[in-house]
Structure formats: C-alpha cells, structure tokens
C-alpha positions as CSV (number, residue, x, y, z in Angstrom):
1,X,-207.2,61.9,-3.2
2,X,-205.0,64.6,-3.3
3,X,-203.0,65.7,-6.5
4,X,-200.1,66.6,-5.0
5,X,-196.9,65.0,-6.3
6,X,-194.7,63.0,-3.6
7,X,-191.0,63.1,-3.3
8,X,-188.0,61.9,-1.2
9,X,-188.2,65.2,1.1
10,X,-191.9,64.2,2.3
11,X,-190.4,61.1,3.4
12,X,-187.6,62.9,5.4
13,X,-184.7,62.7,2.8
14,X,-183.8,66.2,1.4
15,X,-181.1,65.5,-1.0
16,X,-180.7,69.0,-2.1
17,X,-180.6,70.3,0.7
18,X,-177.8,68.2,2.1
19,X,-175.7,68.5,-1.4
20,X,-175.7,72.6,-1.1
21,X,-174.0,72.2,2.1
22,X,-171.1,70.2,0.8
23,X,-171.1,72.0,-2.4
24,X,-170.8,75.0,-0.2
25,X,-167.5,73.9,0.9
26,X,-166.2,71.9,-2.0
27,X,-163.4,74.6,-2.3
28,X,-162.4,74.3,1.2
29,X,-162.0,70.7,0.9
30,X,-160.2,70.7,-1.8
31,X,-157.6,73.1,-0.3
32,X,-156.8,69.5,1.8
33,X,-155.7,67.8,-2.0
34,X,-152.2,67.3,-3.4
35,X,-151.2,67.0,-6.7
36,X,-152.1,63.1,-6.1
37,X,-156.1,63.3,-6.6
38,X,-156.9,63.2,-10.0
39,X,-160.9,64.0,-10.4
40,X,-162.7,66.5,-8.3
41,X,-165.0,66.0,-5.6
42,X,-168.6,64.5,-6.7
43,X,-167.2,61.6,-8.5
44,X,-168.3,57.7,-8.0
45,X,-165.0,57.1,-6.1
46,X,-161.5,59.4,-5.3
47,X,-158.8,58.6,-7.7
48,X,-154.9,58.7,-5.8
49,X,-151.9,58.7,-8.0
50,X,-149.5,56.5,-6.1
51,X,-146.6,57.6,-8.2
52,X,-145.4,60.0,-5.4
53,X,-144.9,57.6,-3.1
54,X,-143.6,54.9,-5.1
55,X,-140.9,57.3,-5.8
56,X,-140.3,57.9,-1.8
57,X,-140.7,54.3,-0.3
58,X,-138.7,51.2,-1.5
59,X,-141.4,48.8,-1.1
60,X,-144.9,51.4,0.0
61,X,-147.4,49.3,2.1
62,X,-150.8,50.9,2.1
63,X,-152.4,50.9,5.6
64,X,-156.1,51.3,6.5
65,X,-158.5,51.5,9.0
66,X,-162.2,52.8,9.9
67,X,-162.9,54.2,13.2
68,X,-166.0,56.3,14.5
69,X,-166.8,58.8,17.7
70,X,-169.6,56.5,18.7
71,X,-172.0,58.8,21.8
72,X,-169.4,61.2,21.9
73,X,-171.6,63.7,19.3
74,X,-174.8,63.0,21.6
75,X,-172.7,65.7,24.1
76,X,-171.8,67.6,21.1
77,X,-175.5,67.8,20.1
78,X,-176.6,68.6,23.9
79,X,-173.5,71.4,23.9
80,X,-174.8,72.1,20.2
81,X,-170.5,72.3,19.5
82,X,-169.8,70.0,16.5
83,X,-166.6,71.9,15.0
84,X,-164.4,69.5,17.5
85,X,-166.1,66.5,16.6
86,X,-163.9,67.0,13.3
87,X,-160.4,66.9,14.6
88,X,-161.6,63.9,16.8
89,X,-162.2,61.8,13.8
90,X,-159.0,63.0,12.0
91,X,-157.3,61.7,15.7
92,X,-158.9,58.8,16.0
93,X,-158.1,57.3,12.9
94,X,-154.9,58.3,12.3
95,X,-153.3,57.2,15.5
96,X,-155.1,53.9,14.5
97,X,-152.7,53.5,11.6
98,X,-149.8,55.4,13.4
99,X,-149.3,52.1,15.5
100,X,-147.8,50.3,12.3
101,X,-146.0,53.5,11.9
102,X,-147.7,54.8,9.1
103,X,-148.1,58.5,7.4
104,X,-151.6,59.5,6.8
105,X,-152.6,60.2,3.2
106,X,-156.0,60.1,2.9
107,X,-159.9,60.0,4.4
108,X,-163.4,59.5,4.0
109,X,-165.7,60.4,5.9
110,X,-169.3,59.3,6.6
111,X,-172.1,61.3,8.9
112,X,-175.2,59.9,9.3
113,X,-178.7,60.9,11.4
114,X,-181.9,60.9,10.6
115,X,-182.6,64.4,8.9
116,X,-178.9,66.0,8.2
117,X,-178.9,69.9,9.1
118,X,-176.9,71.8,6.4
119,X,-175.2,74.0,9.7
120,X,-174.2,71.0,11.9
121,X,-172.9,69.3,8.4
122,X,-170.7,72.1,7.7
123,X,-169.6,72.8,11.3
124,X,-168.3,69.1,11.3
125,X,-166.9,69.3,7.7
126,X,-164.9,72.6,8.7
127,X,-163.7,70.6,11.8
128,X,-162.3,67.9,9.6
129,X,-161.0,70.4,7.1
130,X,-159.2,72.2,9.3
131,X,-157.6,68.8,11.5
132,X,-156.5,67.5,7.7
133,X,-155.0,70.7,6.7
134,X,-153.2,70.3,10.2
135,X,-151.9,66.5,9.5
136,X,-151.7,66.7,5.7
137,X,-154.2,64.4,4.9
138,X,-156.4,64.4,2.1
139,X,-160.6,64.6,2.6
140,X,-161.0,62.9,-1.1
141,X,-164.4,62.1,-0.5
142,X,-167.6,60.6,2.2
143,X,-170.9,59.6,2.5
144,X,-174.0,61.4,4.1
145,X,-176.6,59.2,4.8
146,X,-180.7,60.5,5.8
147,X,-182.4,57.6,7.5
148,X,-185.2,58.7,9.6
149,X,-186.3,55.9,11.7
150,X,-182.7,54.7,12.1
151,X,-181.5,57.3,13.8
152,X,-183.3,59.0,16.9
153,X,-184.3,62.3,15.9
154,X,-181.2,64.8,16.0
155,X,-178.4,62.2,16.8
156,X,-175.5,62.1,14.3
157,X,-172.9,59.1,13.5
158,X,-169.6,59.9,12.5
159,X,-167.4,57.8,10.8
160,X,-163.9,57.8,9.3
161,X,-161.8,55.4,7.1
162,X,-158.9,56.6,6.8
163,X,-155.5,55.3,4.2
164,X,-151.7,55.5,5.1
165,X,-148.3,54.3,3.7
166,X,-145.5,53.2,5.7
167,X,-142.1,51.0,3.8
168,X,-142.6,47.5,4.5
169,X,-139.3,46.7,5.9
170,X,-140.3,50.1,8.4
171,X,-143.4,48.2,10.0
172,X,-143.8,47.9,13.8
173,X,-146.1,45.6,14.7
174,X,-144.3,44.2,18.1
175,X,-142.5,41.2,17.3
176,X,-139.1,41.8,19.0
177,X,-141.0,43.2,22.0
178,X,-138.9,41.1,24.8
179,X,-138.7,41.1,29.0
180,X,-137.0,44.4,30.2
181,X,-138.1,46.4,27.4
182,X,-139.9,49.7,29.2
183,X,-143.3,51.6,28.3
184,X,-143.7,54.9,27.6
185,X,-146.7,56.4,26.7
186,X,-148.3,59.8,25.8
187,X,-151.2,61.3,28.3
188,X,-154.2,61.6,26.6
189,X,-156.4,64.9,27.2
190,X,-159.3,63.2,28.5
191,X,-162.2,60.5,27.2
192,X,-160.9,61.3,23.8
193,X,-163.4,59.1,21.6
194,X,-164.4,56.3,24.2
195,X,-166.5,55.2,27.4
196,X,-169.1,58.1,26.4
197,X,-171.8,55.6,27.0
198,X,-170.5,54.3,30.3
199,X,-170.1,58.6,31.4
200,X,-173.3,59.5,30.2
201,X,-174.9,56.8,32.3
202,X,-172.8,57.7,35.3
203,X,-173.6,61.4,34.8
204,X,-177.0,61.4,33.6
205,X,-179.1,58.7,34.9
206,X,-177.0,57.8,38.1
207,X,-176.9,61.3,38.9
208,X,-178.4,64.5,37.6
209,X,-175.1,66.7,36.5
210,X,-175.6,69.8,34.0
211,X,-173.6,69.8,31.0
212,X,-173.1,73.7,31.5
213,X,-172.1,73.5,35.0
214,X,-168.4,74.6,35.9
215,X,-166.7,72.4,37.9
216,X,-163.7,73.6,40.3
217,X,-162.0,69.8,40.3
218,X,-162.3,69.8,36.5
219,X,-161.4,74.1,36.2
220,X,-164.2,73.8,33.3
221,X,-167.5,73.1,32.6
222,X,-169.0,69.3,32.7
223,X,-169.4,70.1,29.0
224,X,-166.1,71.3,28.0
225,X,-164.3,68.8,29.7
226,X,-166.5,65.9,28.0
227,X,-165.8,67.6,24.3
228,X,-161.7,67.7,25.1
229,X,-160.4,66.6,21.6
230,X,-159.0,63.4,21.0
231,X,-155.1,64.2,20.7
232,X,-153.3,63.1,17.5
233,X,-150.1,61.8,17.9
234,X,-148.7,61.6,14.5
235,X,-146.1,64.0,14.8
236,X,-144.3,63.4,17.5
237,X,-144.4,59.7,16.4
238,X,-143.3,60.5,13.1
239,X,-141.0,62.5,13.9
240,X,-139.4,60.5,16.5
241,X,-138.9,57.6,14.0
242,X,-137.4,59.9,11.3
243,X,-134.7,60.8,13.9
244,X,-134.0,56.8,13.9
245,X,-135.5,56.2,17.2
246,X,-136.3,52.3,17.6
247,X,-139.5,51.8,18.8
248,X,-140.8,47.9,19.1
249,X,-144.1,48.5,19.4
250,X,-147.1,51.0,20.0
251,X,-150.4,51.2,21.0
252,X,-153.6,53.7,20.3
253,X,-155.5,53.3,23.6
254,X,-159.1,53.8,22.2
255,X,-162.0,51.6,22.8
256,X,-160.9,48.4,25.1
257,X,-158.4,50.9,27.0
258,X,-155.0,49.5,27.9
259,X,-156.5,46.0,28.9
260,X,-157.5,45.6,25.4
261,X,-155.3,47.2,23.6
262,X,-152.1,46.7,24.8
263,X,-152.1,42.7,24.5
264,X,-152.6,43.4,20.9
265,X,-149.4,44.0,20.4
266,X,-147.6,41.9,22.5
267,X,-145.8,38.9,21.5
268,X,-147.6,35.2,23.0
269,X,-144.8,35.4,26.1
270,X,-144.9,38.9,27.2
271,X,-146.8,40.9,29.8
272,X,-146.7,44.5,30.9
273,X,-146.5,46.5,34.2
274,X,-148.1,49.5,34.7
275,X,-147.7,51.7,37.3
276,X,-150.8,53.4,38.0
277,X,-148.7,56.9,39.2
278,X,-146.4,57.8,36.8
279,X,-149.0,59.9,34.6
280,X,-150.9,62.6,35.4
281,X,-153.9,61.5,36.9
282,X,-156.5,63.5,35.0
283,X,-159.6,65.3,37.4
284,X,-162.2,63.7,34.8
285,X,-161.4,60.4,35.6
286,X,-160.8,60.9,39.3
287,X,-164.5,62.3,39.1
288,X,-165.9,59.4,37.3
289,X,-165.1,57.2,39.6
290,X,-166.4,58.3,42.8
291,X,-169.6,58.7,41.2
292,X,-170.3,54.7,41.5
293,X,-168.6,51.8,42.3
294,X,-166.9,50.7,39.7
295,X,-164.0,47.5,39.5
296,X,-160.6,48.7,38.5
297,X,-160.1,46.3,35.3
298,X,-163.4,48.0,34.8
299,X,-162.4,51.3,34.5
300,X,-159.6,50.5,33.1
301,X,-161.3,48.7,30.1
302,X,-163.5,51.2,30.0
303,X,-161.6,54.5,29.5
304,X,-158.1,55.5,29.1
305,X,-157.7,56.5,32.2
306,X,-155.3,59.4,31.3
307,X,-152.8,57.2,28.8
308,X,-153.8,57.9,24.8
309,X,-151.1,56.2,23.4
310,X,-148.0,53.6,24.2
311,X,-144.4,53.0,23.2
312,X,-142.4,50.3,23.8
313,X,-139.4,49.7,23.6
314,X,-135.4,49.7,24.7
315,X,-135.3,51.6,27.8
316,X,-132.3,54.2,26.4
317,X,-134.1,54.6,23.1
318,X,-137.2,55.6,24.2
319,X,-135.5,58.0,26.9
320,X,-133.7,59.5,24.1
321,X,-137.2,60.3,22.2
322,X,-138.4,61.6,25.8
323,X,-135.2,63.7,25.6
324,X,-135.6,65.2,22.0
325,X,-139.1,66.0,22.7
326,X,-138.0,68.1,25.4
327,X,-135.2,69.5,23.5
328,X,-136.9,70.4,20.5
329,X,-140.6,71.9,23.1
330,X,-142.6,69.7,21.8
331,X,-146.7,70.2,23.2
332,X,-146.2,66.2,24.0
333,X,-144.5,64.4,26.5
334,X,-143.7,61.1,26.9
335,X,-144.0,59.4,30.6
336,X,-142.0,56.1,31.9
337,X,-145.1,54.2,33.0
338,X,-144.0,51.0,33.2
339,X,-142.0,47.8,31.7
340,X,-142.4,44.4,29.7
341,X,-142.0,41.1,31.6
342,X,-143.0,37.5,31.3
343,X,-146.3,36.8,30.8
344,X,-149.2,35.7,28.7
345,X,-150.2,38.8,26.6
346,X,-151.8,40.9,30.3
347,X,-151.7,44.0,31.7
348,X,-150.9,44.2,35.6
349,X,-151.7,47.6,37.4
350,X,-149.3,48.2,39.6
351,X,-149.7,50.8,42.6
C-alpha cells in the first residue's frame, strides 16, 4: 500500500488552482462595485445597501431572474473563444428583467465543467467584467463548481442570476395590451443564446460543415457567425421609457422564440400578427433552414428567427421611440413587424 497522502486534486477538484484565477482578477471585479456592496469579494454571500435606491424609487420592487447559455459554449470551446461568452450572459439576463422594465443592479454568476482551466475561467470572467462595466451592473459574487463525471470532459455551463429594481407603479407586465395596439421589435444579431442544440445537430451530424470555414452567404466564418453576441437591449429600453414613452408590454425572445414568448405577455383575449418581412431576414437563419426540412412553427419555436426583443404598444408611441432612436443614432433600430388582434394568447405568421 502506498504512503502517499490523497487529496481533492487526485480526484479531479483543484481548489487552489481554480481560487488563484479569481483571486487574480478580484481587482477587476471589483472595479464593477458601487458604493452599495459592503464586504469584499470571498465572503459567504454579497451584502447590497438598498439605501440608494430607496432614495430614487417611491415604492423599489426588486426583480430577478436566472438564465444560462446552455450549448452555446460547446462552439465556444470548439472555436476555443470564451471572452464573448461573458457579455452573452450579461445580455441574456438582463433583457430577461428588462421586460418588467427594470434597471439591472446586480449578478452572480456560476460556471461549471468538469476540471475548471484557470485561462478559460478568466477569459469568461473578463467577458463578464467588461459587459457589467458596460451596463453598470455589479459582479458581487458566483459559484465555480469541479464535477468530473458530471460534465463531459472540457464542456463548461454558464449561468447567471441576475437582480434589478424597477418602481412598482412603473411595471409593464401587459395588462392594457388591447386589439389595434402594433408590435415593434428589435432585430437580434443572430442565435444569440438559443437553438444551439437544434444548429449543431443540423450542422454537425446532418451535415459535415467546419466551424472555421468562411461562408460568402454568411460574409464570415461558420464559427463567427455562431458566437455573434447576444444583443442587450437595456439602453435603448431604458432610455426610451425615461423619455415617457408608453410601452404596454415587451418581450425577450430567448428560448421558446416568439411562439413561446410572446403569449406570455398577452392578456387571455389578445393575439398577435406577425409579418414575416418586415425585419431583416438574417443569412444564418436563411442557411439553417435549407439544410433540412424543418416546420415553420418549428423554426419559429426554435430560434428567433432574426427578432431578439418586442414592444408593444400604441401605434404613435412606439413610432415616436422608433423616431428618437433615429434622432439621437442610436446602434438599435426598432422595426413595425406586426399588430395585436383578437385572439387567445397565439402568434400568426403572416406572409
């Protein structure tokens, strides 16, 4: 019998190793703080002062909400880019919230595989360093997790819970939504964080495409064009609604696409029309398609099919938020795609 001492690295779990990346960074992530944290990183749990915004809502709702990137990091890990990954999270999860109208304050993240390499660690961290810095949100704190036998060897699972604050008498959650009211919505810039599995499938086993491969229908590589961050739409929403603009309702299109999502947010007697071509019709998607036969509702359950997120609302006020994007160059523009009418909580595509 051997003499030799075990520990938790001979069983795959190198906690050092893991806590030198993050310490490595510690001053970078607290660069994301405000004068609201009150311990520093390492503790049990993130301590948030909600003095500060007591002071600037008259009745502050907190909002919440956990998302992850699901397969998207098994093209990251095949591309070996995982910077991107980070702003992805920081977009997922904060439109998520945005829909009630809500300011981002805070995250946690968690990132999980089955042995954690310190480089791909900090690569993501810097990613969602950087996106937070961008959206003034907090990174108070997260959770790495080694589980070998859990995870296939390499893969990585990243997860984001993310906390915002919006005044009660301010939340949209769709209620007045009536018949006549129009759609607008916000392109999105591809997949953003969903349908990776149905892609890869499409891609990979249906057909043999190379990730590094350039593409003359997408103008990039297979690769590049499956890693196209997930757009965040908080500022132009924010903004927007600072300016007074009414907006009824909103949707995130993210996992479910707008079949799923857009019903959520519908009162019990209203439907929606969408016309398929009054978006840009993104080459990705087109691609996609012709690769197998696939149903419509299918695809558009599936993916987003060019739309990441929805407005509704009176036709002249959301024109007028079209308009003040424009006026004031905003990156993001909003498209008329379509209009509310009597239903039963449906989407119909319309040609």
């Amino acid at each position: 019998m051997s003499d030799k001492t075990l520990n938790y690295a001979d069983a795959g779990v190198d906690i050092d190793k893991t806590n030198k990346a993050i310490k490595s960074l510690s001053p970078l992530i607290e660069t994301t703080f405000s004068q609201a944290l009150l311990n520093p990183l390492g503790g049990f749990a993130a301590l948030y002062d909600l003095k500060a915004i007591m002071a600037n809502y008259a009745e502050p709702v907190l909002v919440q909400s956990v998302d992850g990137l699901g397969t998207k990091t098994i093209i990251a890990r095949l591309m070996q880019q995982y910077h991107q990954l980070g702003y992805d999270l920081v977009a997922a999860t904060a439109n998520d919230i945005l829909v009630y109208g809500a300011k981002p304050l805070s995250l946690l993240d968690y990132v999980a595989s089955d042995a954690l390499e310190p480089e791909t660690l900090k690569e993501l961290l810097q990613g969602m360093i950087a996106a937070c810095k961008q959206s003034k949100i907090a990174l108070i704190g997260g959770e790495t997790a080694e589980m070998p036998g859990i995870y296939r060897r390499g893969e990585y699972d990243v997860v984001g819970m993310i906390t915002g604050v919006v005044d009660k008498a301010k939340i949209i959650q769709g209620s007045t939504i009536q018949p006549g009211d129009a759609v607008f919505a916000f392109a999105s810039s591809g997949l953003h964080s969903n349908g990776y599995s149905l892609a890869r499938h499409l891609l990979f086993h249906k057909h043999l495409f190379k990730l590094d491969a350039y593409r003359d229908d997408l103008g990039q590589t297979l690769g590049e064009a499956l890693l196209e961050p997930h757009l965040n739409y908080t500022e132009p929403v924010l903004s927007m609604l600072e300016q007074g603009i009414i907006i009824k309702g909103m949707a995130h299109i993210s996992g479910g696409g707008i079949i799923d999502n857009l019903p959520r947010v519908l009162p019990d007697h209203c439907a929606i029309e969408i016309n398929k071509h009054r978006y840009p019709n993104l080459p990705l998607f087109s691609f996609l398609q012709s690769l197998a036969p696939i149903a419509e509702q299918e695809l558009y359950r599936t993916f987003n099919m060019g739309i990441g997120y929805v407005l509704i609302g009176a036709q002249q006020e959301l024109s007028n938020a079209a308009a003040y994007l424009t006026k004031h160059e905003s990156t993001y523009k909003l498209y008329y795609i379509g209009h509310v009418v009597e239903g039963k909580k449906e989407v119909h595509l319309c040609a």
